[in-house]
C-alpha atoms as one frame of an Amber mdcrd trajectory, in Angstrom:
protein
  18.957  27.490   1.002  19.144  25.459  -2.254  20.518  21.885  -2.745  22.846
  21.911  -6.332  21.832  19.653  -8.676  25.652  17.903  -8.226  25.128  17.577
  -4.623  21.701  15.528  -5.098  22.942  13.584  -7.690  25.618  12.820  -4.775
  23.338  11.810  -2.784  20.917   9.665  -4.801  23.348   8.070  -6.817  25.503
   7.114  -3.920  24.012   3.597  -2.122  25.631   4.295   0.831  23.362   7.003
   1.847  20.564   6.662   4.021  18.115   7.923   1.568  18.992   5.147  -1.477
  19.252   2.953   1.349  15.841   3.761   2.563  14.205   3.800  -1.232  16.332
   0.020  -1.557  14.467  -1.040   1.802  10.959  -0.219   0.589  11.611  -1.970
  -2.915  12.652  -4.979  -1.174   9.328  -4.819   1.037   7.431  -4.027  -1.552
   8.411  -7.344  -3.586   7.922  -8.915  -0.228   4.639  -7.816  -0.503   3.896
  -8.703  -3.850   5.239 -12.207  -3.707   2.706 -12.713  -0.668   0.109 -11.529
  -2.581   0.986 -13.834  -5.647   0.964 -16.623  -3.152  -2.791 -15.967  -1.672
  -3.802 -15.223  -4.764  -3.038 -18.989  -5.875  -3.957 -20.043  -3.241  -7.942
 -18.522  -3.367  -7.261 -15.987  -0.603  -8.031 -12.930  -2.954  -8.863 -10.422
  -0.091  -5.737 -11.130   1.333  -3.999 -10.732  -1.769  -5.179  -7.436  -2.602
  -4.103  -6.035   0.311  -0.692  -7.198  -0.085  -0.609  -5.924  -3.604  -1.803
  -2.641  -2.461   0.576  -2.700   0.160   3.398  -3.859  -2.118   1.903  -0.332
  -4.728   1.984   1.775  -1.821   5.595   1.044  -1.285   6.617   0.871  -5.368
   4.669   2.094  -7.680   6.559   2.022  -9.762   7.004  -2.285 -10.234   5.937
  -3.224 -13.386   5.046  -6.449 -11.493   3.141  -4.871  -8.639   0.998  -3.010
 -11.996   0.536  -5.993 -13.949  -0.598  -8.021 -10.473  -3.289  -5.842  -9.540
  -4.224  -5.216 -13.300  -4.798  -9.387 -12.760  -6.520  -9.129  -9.622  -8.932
  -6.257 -10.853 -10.005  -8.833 -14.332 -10.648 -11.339 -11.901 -12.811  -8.803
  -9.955 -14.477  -7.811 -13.137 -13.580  -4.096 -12.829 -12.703  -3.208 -16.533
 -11.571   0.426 -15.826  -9.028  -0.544 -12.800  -7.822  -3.626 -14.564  -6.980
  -2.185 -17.806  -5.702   0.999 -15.621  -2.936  -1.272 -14.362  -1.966  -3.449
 -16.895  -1.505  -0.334 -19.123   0.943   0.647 -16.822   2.975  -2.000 -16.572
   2.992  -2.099 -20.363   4.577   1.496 -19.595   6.840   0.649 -17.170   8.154
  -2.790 -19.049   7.232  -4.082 -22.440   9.294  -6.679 -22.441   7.504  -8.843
 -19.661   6.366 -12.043 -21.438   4.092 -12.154 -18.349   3.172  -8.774 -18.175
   2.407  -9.118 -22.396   0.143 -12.504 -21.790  -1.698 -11.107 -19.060  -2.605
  -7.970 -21.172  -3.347 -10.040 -23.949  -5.752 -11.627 -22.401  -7.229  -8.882
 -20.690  -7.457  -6.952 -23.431  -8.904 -10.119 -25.336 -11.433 -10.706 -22.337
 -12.890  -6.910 -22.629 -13.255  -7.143 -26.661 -10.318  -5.120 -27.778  -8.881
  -7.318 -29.875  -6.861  -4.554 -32.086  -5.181  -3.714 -28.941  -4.165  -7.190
 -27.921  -2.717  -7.724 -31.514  -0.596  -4.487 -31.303   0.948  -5.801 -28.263
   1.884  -9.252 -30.012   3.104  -7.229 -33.429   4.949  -4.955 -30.887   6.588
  -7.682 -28.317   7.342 -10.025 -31.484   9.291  -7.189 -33.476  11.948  -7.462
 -30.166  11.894 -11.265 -29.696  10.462 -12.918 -32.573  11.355 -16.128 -30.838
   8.682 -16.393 -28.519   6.388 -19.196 -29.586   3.499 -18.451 -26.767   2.642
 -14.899 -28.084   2.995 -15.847 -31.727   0.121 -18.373 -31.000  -1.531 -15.628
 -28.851  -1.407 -13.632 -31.881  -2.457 -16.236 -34.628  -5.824 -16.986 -32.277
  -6.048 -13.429 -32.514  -6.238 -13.663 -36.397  -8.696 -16.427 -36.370 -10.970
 -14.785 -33.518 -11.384 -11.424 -35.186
């Protein structure tokens, strides 16, 4: 038996049904679960926050949020591969985060890829040349490298 691609569409698109509903449930537990890890994680309860942030991944994997948190929570532990893992994709998933840009500017920054870091500035500033904390990000660059 095969499901037509208008029927699915049906399905998924409509909010009423109990799949969307389910997929809207687990989003909303997942930022649950982020926004308790961002709160440990403040507070110095880093355990704790990384398994809520895994929890909140597990559920969304999708959040560019959830990616840039963990990308965080990885510099902090010093693991270079996982932290620049994550960060990279929530530079995927939204590059137009102000967060998500300052946090992989200074990750990038922190691990020596300075080239990188100033892409991301040249690249967020071309959409909102406005922003006044990534054009200094970007002129420390300059005088750094």
């Amino acid at each position: 038996m095969s499901v037509s691609k208008k029927a699915l569409n049906t399905i998924f698109n409509n909010s009423q049904h109990p799949v969307s509903s389910h997929v809207a449930f687990l989003k909303r537990n997942a930022n649950a679960f982020n926004d308790l890890g961002e709160s440990l994680f403040e507070r110095g309860y880093i355990e704790a926050a990384h398994n809520s942030f895994f929890k909140a991944i597990s559920l969304d994997s999708n959040s560019p949020v959830i990616n840039n948190n963990i990308g965080v929570l990885h510099w902090y532990y010093g693991t270079k591969s996982i932290s620049l893992q994550y960060v990279i994709k929530a530079l995927e998933l939204d590059c137009n985060n102000s967060k998500i840009i300052e946090n992989a500017i200074n990750i990038f920054k922190y691990y020596g890829y300075y080239d990188q870091a100033k892409e991301i500035c040249i690249a967020y500033l071309k959409k909102n040349p406005d922003n006044k904390r990534i054009m200094i990000n970007l002129n420390t660059l300059n005088r750094e490298k």
